[in-house]
C-alpha positions in Angstrom: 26.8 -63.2 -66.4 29.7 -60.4 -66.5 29.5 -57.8 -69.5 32.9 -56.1 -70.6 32.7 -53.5 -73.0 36.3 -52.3 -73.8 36.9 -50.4 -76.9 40.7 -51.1 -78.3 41.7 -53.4 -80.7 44.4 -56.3 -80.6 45.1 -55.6 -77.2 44.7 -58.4 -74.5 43.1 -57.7 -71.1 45.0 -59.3 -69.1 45.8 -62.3 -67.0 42.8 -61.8 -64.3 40.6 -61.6 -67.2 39.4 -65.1 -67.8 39.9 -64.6 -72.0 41.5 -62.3 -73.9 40.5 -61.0 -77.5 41.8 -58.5 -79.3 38.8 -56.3 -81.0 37.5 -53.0 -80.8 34.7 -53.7 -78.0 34.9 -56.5 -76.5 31.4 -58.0 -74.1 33.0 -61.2 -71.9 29.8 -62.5 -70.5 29.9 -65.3 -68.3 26.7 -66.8 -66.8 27.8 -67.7 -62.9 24.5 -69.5 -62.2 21.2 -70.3 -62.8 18.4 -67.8 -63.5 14.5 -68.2 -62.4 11.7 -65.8 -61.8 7.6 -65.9 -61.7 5.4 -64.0 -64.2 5.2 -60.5 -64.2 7.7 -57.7 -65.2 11.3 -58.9 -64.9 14.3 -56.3 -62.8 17.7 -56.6 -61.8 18.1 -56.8 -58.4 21.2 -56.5 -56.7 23.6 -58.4 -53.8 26.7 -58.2 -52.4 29.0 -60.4 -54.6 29.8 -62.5 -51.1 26.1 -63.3 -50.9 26.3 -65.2 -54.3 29.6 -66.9 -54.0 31.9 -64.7 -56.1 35.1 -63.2 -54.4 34.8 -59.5 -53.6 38.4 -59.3 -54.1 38.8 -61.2 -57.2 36.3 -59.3 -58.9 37.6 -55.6 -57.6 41.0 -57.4 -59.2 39.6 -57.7 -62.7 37.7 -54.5 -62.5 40.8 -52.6 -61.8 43.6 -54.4 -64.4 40.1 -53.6 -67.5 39.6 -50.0 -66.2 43.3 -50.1 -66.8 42.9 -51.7 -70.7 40.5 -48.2 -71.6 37.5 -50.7 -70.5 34.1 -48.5 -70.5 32.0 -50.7 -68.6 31.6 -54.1 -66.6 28.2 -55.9 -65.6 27.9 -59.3 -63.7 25.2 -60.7 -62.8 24.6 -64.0 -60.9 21.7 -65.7 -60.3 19.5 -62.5 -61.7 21.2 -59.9 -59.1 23.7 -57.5 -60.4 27.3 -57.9 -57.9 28.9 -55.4 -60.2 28.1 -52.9 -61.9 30.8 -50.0 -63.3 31.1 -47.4 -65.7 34.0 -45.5 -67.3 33.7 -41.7 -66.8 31.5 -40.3 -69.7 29.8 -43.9 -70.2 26.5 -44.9 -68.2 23.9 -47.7 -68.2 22.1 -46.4 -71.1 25.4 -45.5 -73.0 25.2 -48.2 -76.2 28.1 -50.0 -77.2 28.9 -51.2 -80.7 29.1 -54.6 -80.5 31.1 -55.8 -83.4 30.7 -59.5 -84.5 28.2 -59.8 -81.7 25.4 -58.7 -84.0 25.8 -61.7 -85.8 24.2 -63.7 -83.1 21.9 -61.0 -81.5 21.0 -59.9 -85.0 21.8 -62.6 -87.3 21.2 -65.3 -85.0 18.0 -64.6 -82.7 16.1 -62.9 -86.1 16.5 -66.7 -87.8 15.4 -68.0 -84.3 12.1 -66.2 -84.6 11.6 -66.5 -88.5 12.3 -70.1 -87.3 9.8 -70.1 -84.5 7.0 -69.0 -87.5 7.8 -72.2 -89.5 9.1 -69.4 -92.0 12.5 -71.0 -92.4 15.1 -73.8 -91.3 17.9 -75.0 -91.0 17.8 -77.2 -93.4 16.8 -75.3 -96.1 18.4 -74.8 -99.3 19.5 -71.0 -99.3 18.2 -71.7 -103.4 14.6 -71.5 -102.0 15.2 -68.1 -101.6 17.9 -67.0 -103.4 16.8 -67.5 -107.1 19.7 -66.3 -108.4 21.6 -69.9 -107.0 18.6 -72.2 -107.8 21.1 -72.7 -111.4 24.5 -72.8 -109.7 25.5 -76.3 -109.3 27.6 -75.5 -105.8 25.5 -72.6 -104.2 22.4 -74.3 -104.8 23.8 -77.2 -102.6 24.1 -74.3 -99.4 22.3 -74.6 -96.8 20.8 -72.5 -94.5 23.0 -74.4 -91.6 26.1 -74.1 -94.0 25.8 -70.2 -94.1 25.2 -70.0 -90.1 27.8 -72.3 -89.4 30.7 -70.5 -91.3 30.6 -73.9 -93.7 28.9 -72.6 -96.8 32.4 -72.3 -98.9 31.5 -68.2 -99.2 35.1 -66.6 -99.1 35.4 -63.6 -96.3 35.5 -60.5 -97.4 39.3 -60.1 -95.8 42.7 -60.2 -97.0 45.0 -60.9 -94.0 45.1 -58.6 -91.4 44.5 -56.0 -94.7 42.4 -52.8 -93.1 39.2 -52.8 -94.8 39.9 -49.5 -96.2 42.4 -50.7 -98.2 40.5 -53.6 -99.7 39.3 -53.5 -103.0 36.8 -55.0 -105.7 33.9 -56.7 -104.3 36.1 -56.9 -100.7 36.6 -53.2 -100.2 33.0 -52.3 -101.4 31.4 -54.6 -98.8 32.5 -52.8 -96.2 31.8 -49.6 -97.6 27.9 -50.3 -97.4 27.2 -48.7 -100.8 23.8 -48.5 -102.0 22.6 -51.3 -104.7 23.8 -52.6 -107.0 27.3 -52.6 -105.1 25.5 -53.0 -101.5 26.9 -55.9 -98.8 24.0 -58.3 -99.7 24.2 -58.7 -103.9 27.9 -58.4 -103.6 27.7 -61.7 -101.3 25.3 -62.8 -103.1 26.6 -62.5 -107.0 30.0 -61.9 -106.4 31.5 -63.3 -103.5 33.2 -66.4 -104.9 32.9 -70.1 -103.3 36.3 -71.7 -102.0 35.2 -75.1 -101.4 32.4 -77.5 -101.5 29.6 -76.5 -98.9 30.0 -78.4 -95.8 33.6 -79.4 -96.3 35.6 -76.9 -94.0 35.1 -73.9 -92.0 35.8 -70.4 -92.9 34.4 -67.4 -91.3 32.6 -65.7 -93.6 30.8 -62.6 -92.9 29.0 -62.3 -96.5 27.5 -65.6 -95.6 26.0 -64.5 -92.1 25.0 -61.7 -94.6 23.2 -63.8 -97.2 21.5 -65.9 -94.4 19.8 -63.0 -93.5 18.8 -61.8 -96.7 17.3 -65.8 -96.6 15.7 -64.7 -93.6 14.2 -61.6 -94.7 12.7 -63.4 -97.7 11.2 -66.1 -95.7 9.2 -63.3 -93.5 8.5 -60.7 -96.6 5.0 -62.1 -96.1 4.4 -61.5 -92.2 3.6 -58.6 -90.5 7.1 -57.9 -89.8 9.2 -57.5 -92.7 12.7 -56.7 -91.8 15.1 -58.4 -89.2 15.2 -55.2 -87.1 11.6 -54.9 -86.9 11.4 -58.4 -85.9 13.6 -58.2 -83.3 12.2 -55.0 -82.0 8.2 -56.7 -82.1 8.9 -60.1 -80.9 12.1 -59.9 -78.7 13.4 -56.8 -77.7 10.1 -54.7 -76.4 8.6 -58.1 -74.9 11.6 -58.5 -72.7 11.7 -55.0 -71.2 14.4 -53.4 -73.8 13.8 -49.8 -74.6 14.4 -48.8 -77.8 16.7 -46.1 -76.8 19.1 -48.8 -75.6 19.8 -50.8 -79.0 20.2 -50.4 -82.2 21.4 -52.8 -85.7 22.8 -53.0 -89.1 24.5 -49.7 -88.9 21.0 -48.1 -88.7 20.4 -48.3 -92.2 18.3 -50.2 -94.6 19.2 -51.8 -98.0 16.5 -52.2 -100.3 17.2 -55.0 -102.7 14.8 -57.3 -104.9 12.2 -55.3 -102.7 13.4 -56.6 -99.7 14.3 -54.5 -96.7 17.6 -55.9 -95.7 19.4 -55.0 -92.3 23.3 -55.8 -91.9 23.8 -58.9 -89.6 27.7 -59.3 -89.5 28.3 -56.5 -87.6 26.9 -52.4 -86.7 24.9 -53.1 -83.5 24.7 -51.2 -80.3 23.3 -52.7 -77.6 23.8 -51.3 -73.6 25.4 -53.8 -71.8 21.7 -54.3 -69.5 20.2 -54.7 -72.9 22.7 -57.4 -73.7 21.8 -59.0 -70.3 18.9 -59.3 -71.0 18.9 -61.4 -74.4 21.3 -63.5 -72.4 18.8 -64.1 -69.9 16.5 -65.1 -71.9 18.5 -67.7 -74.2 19.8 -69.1 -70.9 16.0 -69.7 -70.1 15.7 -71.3 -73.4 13.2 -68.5 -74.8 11.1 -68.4 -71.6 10.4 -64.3 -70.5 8.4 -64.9 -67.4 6.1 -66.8 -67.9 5.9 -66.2 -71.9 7.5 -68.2 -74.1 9.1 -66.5 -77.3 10.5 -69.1 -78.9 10.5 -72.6 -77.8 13.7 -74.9 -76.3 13.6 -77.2 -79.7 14.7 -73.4 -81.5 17.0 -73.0 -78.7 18.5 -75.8 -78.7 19.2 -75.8 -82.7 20.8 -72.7 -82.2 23.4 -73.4 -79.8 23.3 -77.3 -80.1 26.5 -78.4 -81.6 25.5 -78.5 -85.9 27.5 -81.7 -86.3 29.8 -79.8 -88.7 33.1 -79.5 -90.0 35.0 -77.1 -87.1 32.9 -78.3 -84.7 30.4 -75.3 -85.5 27.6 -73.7 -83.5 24.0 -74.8 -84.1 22.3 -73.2 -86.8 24.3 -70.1 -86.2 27.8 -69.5 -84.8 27.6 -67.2 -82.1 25.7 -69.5 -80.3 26.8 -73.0 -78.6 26.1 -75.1 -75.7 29.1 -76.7 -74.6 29.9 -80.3 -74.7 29.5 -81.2 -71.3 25.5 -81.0 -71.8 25.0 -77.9 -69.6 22.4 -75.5 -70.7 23.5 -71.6 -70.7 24.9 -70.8 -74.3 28.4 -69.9 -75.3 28.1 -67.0 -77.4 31.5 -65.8 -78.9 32.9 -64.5 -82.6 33.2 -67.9 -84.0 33.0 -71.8 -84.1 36.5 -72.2 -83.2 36.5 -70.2 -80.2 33.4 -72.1 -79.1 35.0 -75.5 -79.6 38.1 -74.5 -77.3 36.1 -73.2 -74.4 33.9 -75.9 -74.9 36.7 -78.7 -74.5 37.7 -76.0 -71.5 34.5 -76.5 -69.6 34.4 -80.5 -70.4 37.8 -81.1 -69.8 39.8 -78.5 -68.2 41.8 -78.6 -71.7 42.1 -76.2 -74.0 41.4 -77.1 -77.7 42.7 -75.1 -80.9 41.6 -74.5 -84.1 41.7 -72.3 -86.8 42.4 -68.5 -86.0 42.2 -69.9 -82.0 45.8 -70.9 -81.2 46.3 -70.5 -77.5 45.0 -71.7 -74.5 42.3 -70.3 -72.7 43.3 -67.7 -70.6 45.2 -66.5 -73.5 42.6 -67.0 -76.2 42.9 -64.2 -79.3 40.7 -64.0 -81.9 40.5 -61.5 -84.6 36.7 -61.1 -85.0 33.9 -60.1 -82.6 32.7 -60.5 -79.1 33.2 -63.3 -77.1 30.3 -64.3 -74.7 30.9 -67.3 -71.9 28.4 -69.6 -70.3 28.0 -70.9 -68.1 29.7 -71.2 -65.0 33.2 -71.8 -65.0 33.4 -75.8 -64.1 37.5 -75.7 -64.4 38.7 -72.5 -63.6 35.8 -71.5 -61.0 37.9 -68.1 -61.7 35.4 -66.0 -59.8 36.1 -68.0 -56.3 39.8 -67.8 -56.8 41.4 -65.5 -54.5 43.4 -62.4 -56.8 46.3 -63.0 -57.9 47.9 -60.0 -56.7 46.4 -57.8 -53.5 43.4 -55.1 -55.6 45.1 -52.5 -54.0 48.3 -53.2 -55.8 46.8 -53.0 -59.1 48.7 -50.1 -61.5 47.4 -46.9 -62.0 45.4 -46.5 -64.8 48.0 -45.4 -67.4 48.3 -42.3 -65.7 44.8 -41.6 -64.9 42.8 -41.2 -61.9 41.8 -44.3 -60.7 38.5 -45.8 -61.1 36.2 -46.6 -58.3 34.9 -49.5 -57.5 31.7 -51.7 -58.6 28.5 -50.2 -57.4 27.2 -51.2 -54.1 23.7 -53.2 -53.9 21.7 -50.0 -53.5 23.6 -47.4 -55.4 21.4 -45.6 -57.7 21.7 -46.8 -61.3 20.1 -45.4 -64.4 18.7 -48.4 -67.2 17.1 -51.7 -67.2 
C-alpha cells in the first residue's frame, strides 16, 4: 500500500503518479500484495523495494516528481514491509495529516461497521427508526441507511459550484461553520437540508447525508458502553490495532450535543498519520482480522465495500469503501462512488469508466472531494514494475528548493508505528 499526503488543492501530481486529485491532502494508497501474519503484536518490517517486486527506480521517480507537488510524506508498503518510507522537512512519522473526505470512511464508514458488528444497526434500516423527526415525512422516511452511505438518499450537498464555503450562506454556509445547536452540521442536515430527488433514484454526493448517517449511528449505540463514534473507534478499532492515540484524531475534535446525543463530524476533520492510516488499511484488507482477533467479521466487510447494487454504481453500505469488480479482495477506498466505479472498470478491464464529477481517464482522474485510496494491486497498469519514464536523476528541482532525499533504507531509524 503507498500513502501520499500532499497538501495543495486542484493541483495534479503528475504523470508518474498513478491518479491525480486535486484536494488539499491527498493519501493515494495502493495495496501491492497480499498481507498475513500469526498472533501476537503486529510491526512494520522493512525490505528493499527489489526484494518485493517493485522498481527501485520507478518508485525514486514518483517520490521525486510529489516532493516536487509540496508532497509531505509517502509510505508504501507491500506485503506488510515498508519499501518506502519519506518525509517532507518539518513532517515525521507521527506528524498527523488532515485527511479530508477520508474521514468519511475511516470515521463515517468503519464506526457503522462496528455499530453493525453489535447488531446495533443496518443497512437496511430506515434512517426514520432513528431519526423521529422523518418517521412523518413521506420521502425521508423512505431513506435508508444504505441510501445515506451510498450518496443516494436525495439529501442536496451542502455546495454551490466550486463556491468557497466561506461564501455560502443559509443552511449551506452554516454547515460548514460548525456552529453550536440549533444551527450545528447535524439538525441542519437533518431539518433543513432539502431532498432533490426520490431516495434511491440517482447519486449525489452529499456530505449532510454521511452526516445524518452518523447521527443514525450514534443513536443506534446511545445504549452501549461506547456512546459516540470517536469513542468507538478509539475502544474497538484504533487501540486493538496498535494505534496510539497521539497519532489520530476526528470530527474536528469537537463534540455536538444534540437530542442528548454526542455527535462527532463524519464528512470530514480527521488526522490520521500516514502509519495509522496503514494500519486501518491492513486490517480491512484482512477483512477485520488483527492477528489472530477478529473485529468485525468478513459478512460486515464485505457489505461495506461490496458493490450496494445502486444507482452510480455506489460503494457498499458506505462510499469510501469498494471492492472492485473483478472479485479481488483489498478495498478501494477513495472520495466517492464514481471514482470507485472508474478504477474499478480500470482494474477489470484495463478501461477507464466516467461518471459524474469523474471525467478523465485514469491516470488523469480529478475529483473535487477527498482522498483517494487504491487496492489492490494494479492488474492493468502493474505501474510499480514499469521502468520510469524519465531517468530519477532527471527529475526537476523542487521548485527551487533543495532536493529531497530519497525513501528510507530497510534499516533506517524511523520514529511511529
Amino acid at each position: 500500500m503507498c500513502v501520499v499526503v500532499n497538501p495543495q488543492r486542484r493541483e495534479a501530481l503528475g504523470a508518474q503518479c498513478p491518479c491525480h486529485v486535486r484536494l488539499p491532502v491527498v493519501l493515494l494508497w495502493a495495496c501491492l500484495g497480499i498481507v498475513r501474519g500469526g498472533a501476537g503484536q503486529f510491526e512494520w518490517q522493512r525490505a528493499t523495494p527489489e526484494s518485493q517486486g517493485v522498481s527501485p527506480a520507478q518508485l525514486e521517480a514518483i517520490r521525486e516528481r510529489m516532493a516536487t507537488k509540496k508532497t509531505r510524506a509517502l509510505l508504501v508498503v507491500r506485503n506488510d514491509r515498508i519499501v518506502c518510507e519519506w518525509y517532507a522537512p518539518g513532517v515525521n512519522a507521527t506528524t498527523r495529516q488532515g485527511t479530508a473526505s477520508l474521514a468519511k470512511a475511516l470515521v463515517g464508514g468503519l464506526s457503522l461497521a462496528v455499530a453493525m458488528q453489535d447488531g446495533k444497526i443496518s443497512p437496511a434500516d430506515p434512517a426514520a427508526r432513528f431519526i423521529p423527526q422523518w418517521r412523518s415525512d413521506p420521502r425521508k422516511a423512505k431513506i435508508t441507511i444504505r441510501h445515506l452511505g451510498s450518496h443516494t438518499s436525495g439529501l442536496e450537498d451542502a455546495e454551490a459550484g466550486n463556491q468557497p464555503h466561506e461564501q455560502l450562506t443559509g443552511w449551506k454556509g452554516d454547515f460548514w461553520k460548525r456552529l453550536d445547536p440549533p444551527r450545528d452540521p447535524f439538525t441542519l442536515a437533518r431539518d433543513e437540508t432539502p431532498m432533490i430527488f426520490e431516495a434511491g433514484t440517482k447519486f449525489q454526493y452529499s456530505n449532510p447525508g454521511i452526516e445524518t448517517m452518523t447521527y443514525c449511528v450514534t443513536a443506534a449505540i446511545r445504549d452501549g458502553e461506547h456512546k459516540d463514534a470517536r469513542t468507538l473507534l478509539r475502544e474497538r478499532l484504533l487501540r486493538p490495532i496498535g494505534v496510539p492515540d497521539a497519532e489520530w484524531s476526528a470530527g474536528y475534535s469537537k463534540t455536538f450535543s444534540v437530542d442528548d446525543l454526542p455527535l462527532v463530524a463524519s464528512w470530514g476533520g480527521a488526522a490520521f498519520t500516514p502509519r495509522a492510516t496503514a494500519r486501518l488499511g491492513r486490517l480491512v484488507l484482512r477483512e477485520g482480522n488483527w492477528e489472530g482477533r477478529q473485529l468485525f467479521s468478513r459478512e460486515i466487510v464485505r457489505l461495506v465495500t461490496a458493490d450496494a447494487g445502486l444507482i452510480g454504481n455506489c460503494a457498499g453500505v458506505t462510499t469510501n469503501f469498494r471492492r472492485t469488480q473483478s472479485g479481488a479482495r483489498a478495498p478501494v477506498i477513495n472520495c466517492c462512488s464514481s471514482c470507485q466505479a472508474l478504477i474499478s472498470s480500470w482494474f477489470a478491464t484495463g478501461k477507464p469508466w466516467s461518471r459524474g464529477r469523474v471525467n478523465r481517464p485514469f491516470g488523469r482522474m480529478m475529483c473535487s472531494h477527498g482522498i483517494t485510496i487504491i487496492g489492490p494491486a494494479f492488474s492493468s497498469s502493474r505501474w510499480w514494475k514499469r521502468p520510469p519514464t524519465r531517468p530519477a536523476s532527471s527529475s526537476p528541482a523542487s521548485n527551487g528548493r533543495p532536493r529531497k532525499t530519497s525513501c528510507a533504507k530497510p534499516g533506517a531509524a524511523t520514529t511511529g508505528r
